[in-house]
C-alpha positions as CSV (number, residue, x, y, z in Angstrom):
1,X,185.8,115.2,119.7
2,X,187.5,114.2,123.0
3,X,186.3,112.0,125.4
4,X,185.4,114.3,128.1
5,X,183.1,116.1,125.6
6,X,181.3,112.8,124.7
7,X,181.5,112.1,127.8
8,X,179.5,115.2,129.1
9,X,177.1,114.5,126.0
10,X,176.6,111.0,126.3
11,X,175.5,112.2,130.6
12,X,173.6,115.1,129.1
13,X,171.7,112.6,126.1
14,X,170.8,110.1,129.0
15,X,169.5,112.9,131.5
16,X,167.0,114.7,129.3
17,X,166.1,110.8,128.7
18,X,165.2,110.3,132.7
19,X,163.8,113.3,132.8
20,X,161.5,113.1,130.1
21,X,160.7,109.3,131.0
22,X,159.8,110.7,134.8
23,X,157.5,113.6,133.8
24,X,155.7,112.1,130.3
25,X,156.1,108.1,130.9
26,X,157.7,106.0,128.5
27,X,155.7,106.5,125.4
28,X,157.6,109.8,123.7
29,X,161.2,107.6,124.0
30,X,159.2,104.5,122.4
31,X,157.9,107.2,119.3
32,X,161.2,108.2,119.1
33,X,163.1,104.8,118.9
34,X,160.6,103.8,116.1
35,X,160.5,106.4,114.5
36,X,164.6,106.2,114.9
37,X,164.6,103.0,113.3
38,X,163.1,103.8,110.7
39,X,165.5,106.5,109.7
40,X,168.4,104.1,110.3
41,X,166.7,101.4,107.5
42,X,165.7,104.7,105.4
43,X,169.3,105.9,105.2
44,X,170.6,102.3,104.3
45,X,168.4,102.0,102.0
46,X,170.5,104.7,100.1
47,X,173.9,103.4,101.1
């Protein structure tokens, strides 16, 4: 992967954040970053 194309991902990743933090509040992105977290210690558990 370039940069441009993580670039253009990275912009894309953190638009569908704003956008889903201006329609539905906050609460979906604090689900997911638990829920997130809890993959993250899940898969080092198996490391």
């Amino acid at each position: 992967m370039n940069t441009p194309i993580s670039l253009v991902l990275g912009f894309i990743l953190l638009g569908a954040m704003a956008v889903d933090t201006f329609m539905y509040g906050n609460e979906h992105l604090l689900f997911l970053s638990k829920k997130f977290l809890d993959l993250i210690e899940w898969v080092a558990f198996w490391r």
